[in-house]
C-alpha positions in Angstrom: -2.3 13.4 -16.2 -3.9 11.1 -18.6 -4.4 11.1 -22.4 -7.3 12.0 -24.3 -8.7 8.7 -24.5 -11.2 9.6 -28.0 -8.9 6.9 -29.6 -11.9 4.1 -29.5 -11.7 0.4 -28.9 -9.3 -0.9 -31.3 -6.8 2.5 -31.0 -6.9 1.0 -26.3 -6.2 -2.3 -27.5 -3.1 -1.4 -29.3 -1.6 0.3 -26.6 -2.6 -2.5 -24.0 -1.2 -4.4 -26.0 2.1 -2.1 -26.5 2.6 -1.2 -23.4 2.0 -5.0 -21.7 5.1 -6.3 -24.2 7.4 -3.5 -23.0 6.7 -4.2 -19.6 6.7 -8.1 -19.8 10.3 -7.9 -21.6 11.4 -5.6 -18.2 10.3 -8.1 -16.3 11.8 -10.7 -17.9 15.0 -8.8 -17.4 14.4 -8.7 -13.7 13.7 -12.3 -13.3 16.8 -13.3 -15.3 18.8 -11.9 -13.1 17.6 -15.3 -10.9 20.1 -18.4 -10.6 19.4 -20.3 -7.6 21.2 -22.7 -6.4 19.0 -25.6 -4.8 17.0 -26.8 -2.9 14.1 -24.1 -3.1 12.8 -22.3 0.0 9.5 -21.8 0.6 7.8 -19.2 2.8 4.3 -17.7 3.3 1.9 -14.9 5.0 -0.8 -15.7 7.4 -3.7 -13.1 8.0 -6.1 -13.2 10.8 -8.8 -11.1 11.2 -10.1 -9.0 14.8 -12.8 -10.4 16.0 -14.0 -7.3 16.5 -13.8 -3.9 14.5 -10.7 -2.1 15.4 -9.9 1.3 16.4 -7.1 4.2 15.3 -6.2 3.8 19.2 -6.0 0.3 18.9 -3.7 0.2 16.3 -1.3 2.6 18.2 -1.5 0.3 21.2 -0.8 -2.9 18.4 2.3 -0.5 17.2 3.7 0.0 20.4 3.7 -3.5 21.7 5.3 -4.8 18.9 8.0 -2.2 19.8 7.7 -4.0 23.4 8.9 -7.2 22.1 11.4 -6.3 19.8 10.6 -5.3 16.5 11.7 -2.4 14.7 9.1 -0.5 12.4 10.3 0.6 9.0 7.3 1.6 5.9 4.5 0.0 7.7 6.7 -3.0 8.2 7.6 -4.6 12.0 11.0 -6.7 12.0 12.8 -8.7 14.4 15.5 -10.7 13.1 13.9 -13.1 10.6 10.5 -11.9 11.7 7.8 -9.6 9.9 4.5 -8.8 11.0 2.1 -5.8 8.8 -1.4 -5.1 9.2 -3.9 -4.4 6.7 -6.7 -1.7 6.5 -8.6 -3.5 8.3 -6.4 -3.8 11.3 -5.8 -7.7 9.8 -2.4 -8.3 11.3 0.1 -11.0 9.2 2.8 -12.6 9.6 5.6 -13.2 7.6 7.2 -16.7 7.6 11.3 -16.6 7.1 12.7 -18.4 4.0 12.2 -22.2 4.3 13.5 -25.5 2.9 10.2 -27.4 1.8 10.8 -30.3 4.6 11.7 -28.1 7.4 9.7 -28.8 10.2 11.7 -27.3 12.7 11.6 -23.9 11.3 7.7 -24.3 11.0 7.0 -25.3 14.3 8.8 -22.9 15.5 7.4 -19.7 13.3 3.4 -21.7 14.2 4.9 -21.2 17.6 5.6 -17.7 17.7 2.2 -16.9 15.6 0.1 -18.8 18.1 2.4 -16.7 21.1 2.0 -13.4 19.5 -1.1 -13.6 19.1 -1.7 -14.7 22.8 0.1 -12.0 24.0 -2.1 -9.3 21.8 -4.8 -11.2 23.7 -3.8 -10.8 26.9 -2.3 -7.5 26.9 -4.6 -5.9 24.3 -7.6 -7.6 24.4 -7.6 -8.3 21.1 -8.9 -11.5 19.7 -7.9 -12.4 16.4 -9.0 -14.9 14.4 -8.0 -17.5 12.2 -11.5 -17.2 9.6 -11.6 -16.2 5.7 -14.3 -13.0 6.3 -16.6 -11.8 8.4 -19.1 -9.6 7.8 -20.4 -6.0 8.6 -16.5 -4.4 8.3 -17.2 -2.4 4.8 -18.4 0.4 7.1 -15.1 -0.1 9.4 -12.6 2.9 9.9 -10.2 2.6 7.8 -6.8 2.1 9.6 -4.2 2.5 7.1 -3.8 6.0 5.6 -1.0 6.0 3.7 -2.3 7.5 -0.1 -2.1 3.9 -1.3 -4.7 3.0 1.0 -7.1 6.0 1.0 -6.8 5.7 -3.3 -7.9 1.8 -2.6 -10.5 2.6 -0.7 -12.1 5.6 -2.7 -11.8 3.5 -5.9 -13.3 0.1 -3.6 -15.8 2.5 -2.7 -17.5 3.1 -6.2 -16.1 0.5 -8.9 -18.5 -2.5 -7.4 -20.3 -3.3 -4.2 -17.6 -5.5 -1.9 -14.3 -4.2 -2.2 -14.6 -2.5 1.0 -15.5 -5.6 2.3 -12.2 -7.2 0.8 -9.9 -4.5 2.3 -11.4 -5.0 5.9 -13.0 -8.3 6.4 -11.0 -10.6 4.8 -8.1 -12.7 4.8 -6.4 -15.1 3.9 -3.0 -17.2 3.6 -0.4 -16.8 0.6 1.9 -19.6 0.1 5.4 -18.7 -1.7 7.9 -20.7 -4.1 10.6 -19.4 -4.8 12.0 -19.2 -8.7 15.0 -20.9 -9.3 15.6 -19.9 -13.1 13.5 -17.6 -15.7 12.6 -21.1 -17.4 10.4 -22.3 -14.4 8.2 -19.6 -14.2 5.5 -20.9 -16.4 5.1 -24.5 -15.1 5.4 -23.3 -11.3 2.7 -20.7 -12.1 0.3 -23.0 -14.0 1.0 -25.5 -10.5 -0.1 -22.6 -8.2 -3.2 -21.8 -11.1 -4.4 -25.7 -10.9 -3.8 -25.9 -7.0 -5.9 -22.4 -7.0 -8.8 -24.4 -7.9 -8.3 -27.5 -5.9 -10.0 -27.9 -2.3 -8.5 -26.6 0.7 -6.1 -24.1 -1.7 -9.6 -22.5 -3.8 -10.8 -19.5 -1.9 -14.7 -20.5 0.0 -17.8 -19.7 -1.8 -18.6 -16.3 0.6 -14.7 -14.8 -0.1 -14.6 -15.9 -3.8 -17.9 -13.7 -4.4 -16.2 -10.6 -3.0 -13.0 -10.7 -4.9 -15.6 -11.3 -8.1 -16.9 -8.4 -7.3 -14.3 -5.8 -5.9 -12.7 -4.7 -8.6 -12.7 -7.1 -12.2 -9.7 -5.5 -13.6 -7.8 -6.5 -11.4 -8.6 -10.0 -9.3 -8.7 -12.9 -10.6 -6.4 -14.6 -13.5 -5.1 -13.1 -17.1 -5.9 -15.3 -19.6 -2.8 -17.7 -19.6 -3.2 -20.2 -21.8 -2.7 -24.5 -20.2 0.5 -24.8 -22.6 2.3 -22.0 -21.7 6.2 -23.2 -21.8 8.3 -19.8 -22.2 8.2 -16.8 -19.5 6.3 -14.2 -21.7 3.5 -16.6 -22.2 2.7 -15.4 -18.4 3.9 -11.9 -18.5 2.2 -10.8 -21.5 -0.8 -11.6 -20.2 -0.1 -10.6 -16.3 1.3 -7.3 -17.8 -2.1 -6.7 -20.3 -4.5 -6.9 -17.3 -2.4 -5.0 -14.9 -1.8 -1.7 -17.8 -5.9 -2.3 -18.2 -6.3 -1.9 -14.5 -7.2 1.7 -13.1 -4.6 3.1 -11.6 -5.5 4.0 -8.0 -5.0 7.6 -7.4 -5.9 9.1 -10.8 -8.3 6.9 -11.3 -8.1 6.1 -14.9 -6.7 3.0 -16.8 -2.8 2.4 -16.4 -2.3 2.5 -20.2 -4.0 5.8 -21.0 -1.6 8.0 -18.2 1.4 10.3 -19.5 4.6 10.5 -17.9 5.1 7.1 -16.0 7.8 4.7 -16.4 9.0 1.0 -14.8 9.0 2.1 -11.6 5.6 3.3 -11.7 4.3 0.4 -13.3 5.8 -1.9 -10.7 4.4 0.2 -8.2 0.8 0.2 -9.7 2.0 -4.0 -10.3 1.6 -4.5 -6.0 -2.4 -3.8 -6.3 -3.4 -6.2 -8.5 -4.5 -8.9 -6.8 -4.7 -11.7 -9.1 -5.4 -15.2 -7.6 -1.3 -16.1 -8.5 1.5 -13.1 -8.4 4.7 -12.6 -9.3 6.5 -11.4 -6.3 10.1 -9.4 -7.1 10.8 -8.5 -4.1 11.2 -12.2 -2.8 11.7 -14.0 -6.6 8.8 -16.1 -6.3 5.5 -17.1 -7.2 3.0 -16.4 -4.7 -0.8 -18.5 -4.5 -3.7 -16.1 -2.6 -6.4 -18.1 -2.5 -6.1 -20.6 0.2 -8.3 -18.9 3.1 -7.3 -17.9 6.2 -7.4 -20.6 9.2 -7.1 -21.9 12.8 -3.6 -22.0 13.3 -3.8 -26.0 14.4 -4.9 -26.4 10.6 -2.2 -25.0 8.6 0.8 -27.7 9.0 -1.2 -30.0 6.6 -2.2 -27.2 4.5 1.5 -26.3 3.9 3.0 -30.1 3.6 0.2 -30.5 1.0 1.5 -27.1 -0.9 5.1 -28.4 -0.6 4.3 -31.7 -2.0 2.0 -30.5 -4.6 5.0 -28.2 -5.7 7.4 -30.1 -5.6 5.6 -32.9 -7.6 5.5 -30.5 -11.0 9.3 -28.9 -10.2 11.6 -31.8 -8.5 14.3 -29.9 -6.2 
């Protein structure tokens, strides 16, 4: 239930503002907890899109092979050792790159490998192509292939709040590289490195995807206002915790800040959808960049040397 909201502009901004404090000192709680020893491990998630629209049958035969070779499915999640694929609404299917030292290029040939080999098999078992590109078009009108309430609140809210977030839910994708936070203290230079490389070519998103996340939902894509100086932890959270209590929450439908009765775990909760161009990940500890588009497997090596070396440039091991 939400509150009467007859408390005008400047009565909202206080409790944005109240509310993103208390939540930005719980989170500075969480990542305190952090004291890694070095060198930092890297990982990241590689989306590729079906070349063709997908079916509720298709995803059962997807489920089921995955079972075939190995993996075990827990919360929407398929595991096998070190391994994780998930798919998205739009029967997107990622994978999930173990931990890595920055320079390891055994472990990444091997994980390319077994993308490149899973995805061959889907092929020629399946018939199901997918695709290293950043969008295609035509999928707003797509079943939608998740169902879990998370998913069905996304896509009602998608459906009316702007004119291509159905679009972003089930024709896009993309490739998030991690770092992982070795102390509190290096959260705001290693987020202001993945904001600058967010902008740079071949990490920015391309013109076509950048004008769907612009207008999917504008509460909450993009960046909070972090300003270029930032030096202490709350100088991100503040602002990462002001635009995500601003942000409808997905299955009332009605700002963050104005609902009753929710705590830190709901907040962290409503935290996972906002889908700013950097995120705080807490599951992993680390900083996460989402705007480097998907792409042909054959590409990425250079992609991810040039994110390690860009990384580790602005925080030495």
């Amino acid at each position: 239930m939400s509150r009467e909201c007859g408390v005008g502009i400047l009565g909202e901004a206080t409790e944005v503002d109240r509310l993103a404090r208390r939540y930005a000192g719980r989170l500075l709680q969480e990542i305190s907890k952090i004291d890694r020893e070095p060198p930092r491990t890297f990982g990241f998630e590689y989306e590729f899109l079906p070349a063709e629209p997908l079916t509720a049958r298709d995803m059962t035969r997807l489920r089921r092979l995955l079972r075939d070779e190995g993996f075990t499915e827990s919360e929407g999640r398929f595991v096998c050792d070190e391994r994780a694929v998930v798919f998205e609404p739009g029967g997107q299917i990622e994978y999930l790159s173990p931990p890595m030292e920055g320079h390891d290029e055994s472990t990444l040939l091997e994980t390319m490998g077994w993308i490149s080999g899973m995805n061959a098999i889907i092929r020629s078992r399946l018939g199901i192509r997918y695709l290293g590109r950043p969008f295609l078009a035509g999928r707003e009108t797509s079943p939608l292939l998740l169902t879990a309430d998370r998913y069905r609140s996304m896509h009602r809210r998608f459906a009316v709040c702007d004119d291509r977030g159905l679009q972003m839910m089930k024709g896009t994708a993309a490739v998030h590289l991690h770092a992982a936070l070795m102390r509190p203290g290096e959260l705001a230079p290693l987020w202001l490195a993945m904001t600058d490389l967010s902008c740079r070519t071949h990490f920015s998103m391309s013109e076509q995807r950048r004008d769907i996340w612009n207008r999917t939902d504008p509460r909450r894509c993009g960046l909070p206002a972090i300003p270029r100086d930032a030096l202490d932890p709350m100088d991100i959270l503040v602002p990462l915790c002001r635009l995500a209590v601003s942000a409808v929450e997905l299955s009332s439908g009605v700002p963050f800040y104005a609902l009753d009765g929710v705590g830190f775990p709901d907040f962290l909760e409503h935290l996972t959808t906002i889908f700013t161009d950097v995120r705080l990940n807490l599951k992993g500890m680390t900083v996460e960049l989402r705007t480097p588009d998907s792409l042909p497997p054959h590409r990425f090596p250079t992609l991810w040397r040039s994110f390690i070396e860009q990384i580790e440039e602005r925080l030495p091991r």
